[in-house]
C-alpha atoms as a printed R data frame, in Angstrom:
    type eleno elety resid chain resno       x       y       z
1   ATOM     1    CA   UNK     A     1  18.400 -38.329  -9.581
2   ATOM     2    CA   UNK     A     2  19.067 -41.111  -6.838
3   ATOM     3    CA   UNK     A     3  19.186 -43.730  -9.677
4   ATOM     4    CA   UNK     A     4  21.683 -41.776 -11.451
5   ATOM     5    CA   UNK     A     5  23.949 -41.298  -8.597
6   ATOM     6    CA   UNK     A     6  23.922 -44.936  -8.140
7   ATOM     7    CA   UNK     A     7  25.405 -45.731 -11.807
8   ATOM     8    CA   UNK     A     8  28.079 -42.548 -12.162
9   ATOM     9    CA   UNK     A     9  31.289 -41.776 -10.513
10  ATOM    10    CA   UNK     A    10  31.872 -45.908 -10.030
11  ATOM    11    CA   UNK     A    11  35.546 -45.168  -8.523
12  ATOM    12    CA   UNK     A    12  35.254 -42.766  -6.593
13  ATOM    13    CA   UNK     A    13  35.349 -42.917  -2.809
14  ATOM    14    CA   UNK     A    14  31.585 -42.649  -0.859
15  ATOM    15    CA   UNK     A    15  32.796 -39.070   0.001
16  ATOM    16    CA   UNK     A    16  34.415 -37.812  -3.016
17  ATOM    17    CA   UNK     A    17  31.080 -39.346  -4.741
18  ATOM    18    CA   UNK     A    18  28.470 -37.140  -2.383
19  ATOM    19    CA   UNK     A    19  31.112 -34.011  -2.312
20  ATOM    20    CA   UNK     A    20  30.766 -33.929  -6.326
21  ATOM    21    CA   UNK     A    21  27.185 -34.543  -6.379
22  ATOM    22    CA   UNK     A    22  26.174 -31.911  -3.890
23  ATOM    23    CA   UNK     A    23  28.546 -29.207  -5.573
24  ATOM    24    CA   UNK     A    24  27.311 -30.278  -9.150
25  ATOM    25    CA   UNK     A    25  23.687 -29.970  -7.695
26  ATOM    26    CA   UNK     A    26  24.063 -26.896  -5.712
27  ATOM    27    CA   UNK     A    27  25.740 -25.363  -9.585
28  ATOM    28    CA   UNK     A    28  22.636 -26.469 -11.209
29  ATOM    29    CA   UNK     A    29  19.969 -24.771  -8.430
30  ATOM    30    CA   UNK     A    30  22.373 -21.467  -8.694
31  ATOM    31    CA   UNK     A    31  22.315 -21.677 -12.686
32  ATOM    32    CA   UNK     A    32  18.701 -22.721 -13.746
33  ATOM    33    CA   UNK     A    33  18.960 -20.577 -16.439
34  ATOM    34    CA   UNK     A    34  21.696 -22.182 -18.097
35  ATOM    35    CA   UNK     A    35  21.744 -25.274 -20.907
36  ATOM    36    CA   UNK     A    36  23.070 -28.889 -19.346
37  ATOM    37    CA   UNK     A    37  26.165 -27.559 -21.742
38  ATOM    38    CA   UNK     A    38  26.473 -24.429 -20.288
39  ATOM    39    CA   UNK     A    39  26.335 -25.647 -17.220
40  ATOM    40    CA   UNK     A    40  29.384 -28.902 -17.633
41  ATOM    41    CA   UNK     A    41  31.332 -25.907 -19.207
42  ATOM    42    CA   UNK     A    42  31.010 -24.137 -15.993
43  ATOM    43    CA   UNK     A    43  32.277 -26.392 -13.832
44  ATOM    44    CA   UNK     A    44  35.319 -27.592 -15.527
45  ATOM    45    CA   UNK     A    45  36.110 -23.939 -16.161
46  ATOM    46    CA   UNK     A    46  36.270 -23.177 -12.539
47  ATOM    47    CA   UNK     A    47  37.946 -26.790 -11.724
48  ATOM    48    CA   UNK     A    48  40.744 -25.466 -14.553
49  ATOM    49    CA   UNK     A    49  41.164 -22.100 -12.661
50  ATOM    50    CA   UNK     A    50  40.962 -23.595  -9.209
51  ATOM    51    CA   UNK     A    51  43.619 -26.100 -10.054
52  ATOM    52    CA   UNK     A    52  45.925 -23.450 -11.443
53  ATOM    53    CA   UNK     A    53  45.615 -21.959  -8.029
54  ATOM    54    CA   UNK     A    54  46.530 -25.478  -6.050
55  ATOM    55    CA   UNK     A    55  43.782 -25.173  -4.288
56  ATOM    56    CA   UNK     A    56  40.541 -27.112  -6.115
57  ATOM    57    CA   UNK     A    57  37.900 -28.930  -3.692
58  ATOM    58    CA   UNK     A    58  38.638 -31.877  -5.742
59  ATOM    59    CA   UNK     A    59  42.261 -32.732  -5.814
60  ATOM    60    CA   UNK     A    60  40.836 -35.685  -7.360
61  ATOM    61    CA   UNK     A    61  39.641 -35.083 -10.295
62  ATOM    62    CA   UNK     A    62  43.202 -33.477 -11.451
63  ATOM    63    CA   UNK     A    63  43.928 -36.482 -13.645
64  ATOM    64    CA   UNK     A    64  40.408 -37.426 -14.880
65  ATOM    65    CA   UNK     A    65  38.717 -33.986 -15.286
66  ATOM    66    CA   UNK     A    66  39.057 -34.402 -19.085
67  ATOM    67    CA   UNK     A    67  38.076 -38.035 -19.413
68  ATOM    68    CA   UNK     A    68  35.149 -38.872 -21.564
69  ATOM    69    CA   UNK     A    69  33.591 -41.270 -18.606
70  ATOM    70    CA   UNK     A    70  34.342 -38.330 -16.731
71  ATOM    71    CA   UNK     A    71  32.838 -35.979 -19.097
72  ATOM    72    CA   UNK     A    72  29.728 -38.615 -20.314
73  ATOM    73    CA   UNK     A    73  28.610 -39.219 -15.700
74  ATOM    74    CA   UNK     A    74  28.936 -35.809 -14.965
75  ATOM    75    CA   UNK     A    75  26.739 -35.002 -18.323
76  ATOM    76    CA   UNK     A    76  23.985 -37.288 -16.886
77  ATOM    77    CA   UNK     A    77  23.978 -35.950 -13.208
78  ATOM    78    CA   UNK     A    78  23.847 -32.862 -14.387
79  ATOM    79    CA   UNK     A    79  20.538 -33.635 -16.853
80  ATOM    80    CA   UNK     A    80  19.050 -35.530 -13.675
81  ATOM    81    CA   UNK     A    81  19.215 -32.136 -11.347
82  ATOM    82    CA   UNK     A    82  17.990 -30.271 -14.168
83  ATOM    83    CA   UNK     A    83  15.467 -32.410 -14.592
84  ATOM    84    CA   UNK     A    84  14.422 -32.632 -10.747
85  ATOM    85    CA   UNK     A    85  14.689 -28.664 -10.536
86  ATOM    86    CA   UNK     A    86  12.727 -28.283 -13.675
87  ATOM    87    CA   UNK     A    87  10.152 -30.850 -11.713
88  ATOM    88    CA   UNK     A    88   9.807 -29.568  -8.713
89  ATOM    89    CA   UNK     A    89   9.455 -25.572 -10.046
90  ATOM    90    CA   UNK     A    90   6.397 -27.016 -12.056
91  ATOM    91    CA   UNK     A    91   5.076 -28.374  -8.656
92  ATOM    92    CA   UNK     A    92   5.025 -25.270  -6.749
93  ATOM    93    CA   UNK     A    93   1.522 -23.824  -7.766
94  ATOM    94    CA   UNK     A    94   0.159 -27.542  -6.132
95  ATOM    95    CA   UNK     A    95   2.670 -27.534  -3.340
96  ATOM    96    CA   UNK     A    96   1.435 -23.275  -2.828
97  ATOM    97    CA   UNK     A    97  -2.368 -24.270  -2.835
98  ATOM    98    CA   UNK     A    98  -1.639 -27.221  -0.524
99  ATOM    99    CA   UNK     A    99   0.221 -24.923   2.068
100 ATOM   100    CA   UNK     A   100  -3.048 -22.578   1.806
101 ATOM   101    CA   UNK     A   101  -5.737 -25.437   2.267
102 ATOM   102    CA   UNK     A   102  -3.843 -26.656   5.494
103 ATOM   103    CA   UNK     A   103  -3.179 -23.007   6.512
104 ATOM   104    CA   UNK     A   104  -7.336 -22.610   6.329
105 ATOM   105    CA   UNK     A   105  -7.788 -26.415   7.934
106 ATOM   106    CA   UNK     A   106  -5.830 -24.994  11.053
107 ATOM   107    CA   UNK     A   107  -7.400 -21.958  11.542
108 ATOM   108    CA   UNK     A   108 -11.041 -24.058  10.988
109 ATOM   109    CA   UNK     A   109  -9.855 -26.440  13.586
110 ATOM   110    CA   UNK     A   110  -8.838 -23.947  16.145
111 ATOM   111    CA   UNK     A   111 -11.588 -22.011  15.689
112 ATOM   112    CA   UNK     A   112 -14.077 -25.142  16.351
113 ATOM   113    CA   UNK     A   113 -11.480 -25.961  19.568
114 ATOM   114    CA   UNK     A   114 -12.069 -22.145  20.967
115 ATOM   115    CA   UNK     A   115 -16.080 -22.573  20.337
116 ATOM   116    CA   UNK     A   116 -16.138 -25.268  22.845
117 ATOM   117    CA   UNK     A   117 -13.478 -24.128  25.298
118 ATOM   118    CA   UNK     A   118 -14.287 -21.784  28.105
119 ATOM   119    CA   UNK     A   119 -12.935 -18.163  28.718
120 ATOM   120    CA   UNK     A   120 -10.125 -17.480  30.131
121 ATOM   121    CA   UNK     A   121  -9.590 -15.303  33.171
122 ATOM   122    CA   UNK     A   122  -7.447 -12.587  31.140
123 ATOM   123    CA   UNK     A   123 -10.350 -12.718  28.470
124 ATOM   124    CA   UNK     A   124 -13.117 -11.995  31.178
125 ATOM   125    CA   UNK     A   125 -11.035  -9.578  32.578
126 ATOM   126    CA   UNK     A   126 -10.035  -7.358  29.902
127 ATOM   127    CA   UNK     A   127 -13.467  -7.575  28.458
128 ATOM   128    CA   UNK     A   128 -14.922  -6.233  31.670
129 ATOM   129    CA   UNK     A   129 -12.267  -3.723  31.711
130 ATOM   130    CA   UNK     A   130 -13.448  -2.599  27.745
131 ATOM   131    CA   UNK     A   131 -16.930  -2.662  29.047
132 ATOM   132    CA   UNK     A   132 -16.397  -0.204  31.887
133 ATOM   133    CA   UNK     A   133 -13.841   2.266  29.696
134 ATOM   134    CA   UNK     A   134 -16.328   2.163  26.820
135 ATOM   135    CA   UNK     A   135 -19.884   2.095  28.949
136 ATOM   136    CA   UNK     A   136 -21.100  -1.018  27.353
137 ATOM   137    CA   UNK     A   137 -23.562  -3.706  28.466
138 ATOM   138    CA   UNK     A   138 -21.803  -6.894  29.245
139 ATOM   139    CA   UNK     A   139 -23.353 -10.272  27.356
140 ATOM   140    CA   UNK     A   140 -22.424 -13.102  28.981
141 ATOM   141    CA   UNK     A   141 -19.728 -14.928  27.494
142 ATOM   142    CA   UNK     A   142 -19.876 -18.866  26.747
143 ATOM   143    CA   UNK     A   143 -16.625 -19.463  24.549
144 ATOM   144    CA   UNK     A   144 -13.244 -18.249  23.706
145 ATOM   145    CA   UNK     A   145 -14.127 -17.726  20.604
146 ATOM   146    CA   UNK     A   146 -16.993 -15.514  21.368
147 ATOM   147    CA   UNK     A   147 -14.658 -13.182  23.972
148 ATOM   148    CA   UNK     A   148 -11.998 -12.978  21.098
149 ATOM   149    CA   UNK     A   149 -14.624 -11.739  18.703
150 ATOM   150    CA   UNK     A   150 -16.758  -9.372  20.741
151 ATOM   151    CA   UNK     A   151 -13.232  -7.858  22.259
152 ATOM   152    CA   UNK     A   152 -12.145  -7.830  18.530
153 ATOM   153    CA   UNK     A   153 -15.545  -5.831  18.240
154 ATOM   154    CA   UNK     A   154 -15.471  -3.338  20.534
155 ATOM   155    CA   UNK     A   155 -11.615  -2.408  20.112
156 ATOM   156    CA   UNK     A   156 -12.356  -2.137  16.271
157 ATOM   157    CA   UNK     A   157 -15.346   0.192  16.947
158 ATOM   158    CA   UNK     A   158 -14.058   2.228  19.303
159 ATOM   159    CA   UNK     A   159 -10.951   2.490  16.893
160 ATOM   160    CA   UNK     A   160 -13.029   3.843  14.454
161 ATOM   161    CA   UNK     A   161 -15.026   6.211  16.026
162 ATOM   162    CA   UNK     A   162 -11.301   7.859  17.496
163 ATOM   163    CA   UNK     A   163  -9.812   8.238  14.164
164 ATOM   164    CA   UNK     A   164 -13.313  10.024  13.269
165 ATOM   165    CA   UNK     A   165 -13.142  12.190  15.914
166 ATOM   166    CA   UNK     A   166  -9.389  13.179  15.141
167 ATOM   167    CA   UNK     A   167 -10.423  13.898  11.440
């Protein structure tokens, strides 16, 4: 798509150039389900009504909307974003999986940092303070990752037995 922005639009202005392309690609996200045809058709329909209305984003184009240039660059953007839409939808099962390895790496990773970290003073605390409500022995605790998961523990079977008790 870069490539293709480099060859079209050759007299245009650096801003009218990037105002076109970013409206022609934004059309082309919004209407994936439309043909390249479809699509051109589109936009010079709305560029017809919005100059009958004086008041068209691109007062520019007035005199060259109909031009065959015209007609043959915006063609060839417009196949470009297609194609780079059409692209990147067929990449989102890889891009999905990726997103779920790294979400997995982190959690790995933090759980390996909590193993060799000590507990903090809230985690003793509140675990003495589960202990005493629930009558339980206290262990003695050597990582963060062991007060999560025996605090984790106790509220979860403590849980359980009150929602047996209610039923």
């Amino acid at each position: 798509m870069y490539e293709v922005k480099k060859e079209i639009y050759l007299d245009f202005t650096k801003n009218q150039k990037s105002a076109l392309c970013n409206y022609l690609r934004a059309l082309v996200k919004k209407c994936q389900n439309l043909t390249e045809k479809e699509i051109f058709d589109k936009f010079i329909d709305d560029e017809k009504y919005y100059f009958e209305l004086n008041c068209s984003k691109f007062e520019f184009l007035k005199d060259i909307l109909f031009e065959d240039w015209f007609k043959k660059d915006t063609e060839k953007f417009i196949h470009e974003c297609k194609k780079y839409y059409d692209y990147k939808k067929s990449q989102r099962p890889i891009i999905e999986a990726n997103k779920a390895f790294e979400k997995q790496k982190r959690e790995f990773l933090k759980k390996l940092k909590m193993a060799n970290d000590h507990p903090t003073k809230k985690q003793l605390y509140y675990y003495d303070k589960l202990c005493k409500k629930y009558d339980i022995e206290k262990k003695e605790l050597v990582s963060k990752l062991e007060a999560m998961e025996e605090i984790d523990k106790i509220i979860k079977e403590h849980d359980l037995r009150f929602k047996q008790e209610e039923d």
